[in-house]
N, C-alpha and C positions, 0 to 999 in steps of 0.2 A: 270431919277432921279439922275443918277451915275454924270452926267455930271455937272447939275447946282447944287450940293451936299446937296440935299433935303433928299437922303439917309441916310445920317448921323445924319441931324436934328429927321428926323423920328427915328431910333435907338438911340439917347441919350434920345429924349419922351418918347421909351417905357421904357428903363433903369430908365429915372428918376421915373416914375411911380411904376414901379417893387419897388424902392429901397421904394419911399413913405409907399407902401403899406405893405412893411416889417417893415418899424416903426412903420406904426399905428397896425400892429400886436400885435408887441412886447412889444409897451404901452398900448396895451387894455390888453393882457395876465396878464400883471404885474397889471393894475387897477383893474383888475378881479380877484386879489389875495388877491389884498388889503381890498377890500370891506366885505367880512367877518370879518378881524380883525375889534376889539372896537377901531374906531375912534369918532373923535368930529361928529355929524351929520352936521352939514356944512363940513367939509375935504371929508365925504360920502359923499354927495349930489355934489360935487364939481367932484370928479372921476367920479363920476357915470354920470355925463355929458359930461365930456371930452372922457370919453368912446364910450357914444353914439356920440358924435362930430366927436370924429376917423373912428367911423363905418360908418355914413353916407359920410365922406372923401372918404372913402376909398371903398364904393361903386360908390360914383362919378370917381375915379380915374380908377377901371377897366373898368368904362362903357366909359372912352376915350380911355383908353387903346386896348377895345377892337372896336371902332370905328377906331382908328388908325390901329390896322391890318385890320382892311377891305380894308383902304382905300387903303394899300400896296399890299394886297391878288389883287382889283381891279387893282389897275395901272400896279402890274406884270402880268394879263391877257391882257389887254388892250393893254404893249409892244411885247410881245406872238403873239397876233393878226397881230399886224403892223409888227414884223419879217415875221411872214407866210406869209402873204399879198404881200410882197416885195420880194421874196426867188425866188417865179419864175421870176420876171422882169431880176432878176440877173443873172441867168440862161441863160434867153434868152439872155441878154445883152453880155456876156461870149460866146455865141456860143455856147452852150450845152444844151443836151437837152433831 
């Protein structure tokens, strides 16, 4: 993954997702503040969906996020494997044994 730099793409996804889900945090915390105050009932009704909006976001975004560590969990097993696999060819190939 290091070579064709799919490494990196994968770590700015999970970054960009982290940083996603620290907003929709920080904008449901604040619309969840607002919602008691007397506002107009449409300005309520209006947070109070953008709210739920953020929430379900932002459960879509760790359920990639955590699809994406698997897929990284997987592929660094996967390269693990093919080291082992190879370790003794090299060995032998080296004269050692």
């Amino acid at each position: 993954m290091r070579r064709s730099s799919l490494l990196d793409i994968h770590i700015f996804f999970v970054d960009l997702v982290h940083g996603a889900l620290i907003v929709a945090a920080t904008i449901s915390f604040f619309g969840l503040v607002l919602l008691p105050v007397s506002l107009p009932a449409l300005l309520d009704a209006v947070i109070f969906a953008f709210i739920i909006g953020l929430s379900l976001n932002s459960l879509l975004e760790a359920m990639r996020a955590s699809a994406m560590m698997h897929d990284l969990i997987w592929d660094k097993a996967m390269a693990d494997a093919e080291m082992e696999r190879r370790e003794p060819l090299r060995s032998v190939a080296n004269g050692s044994q």
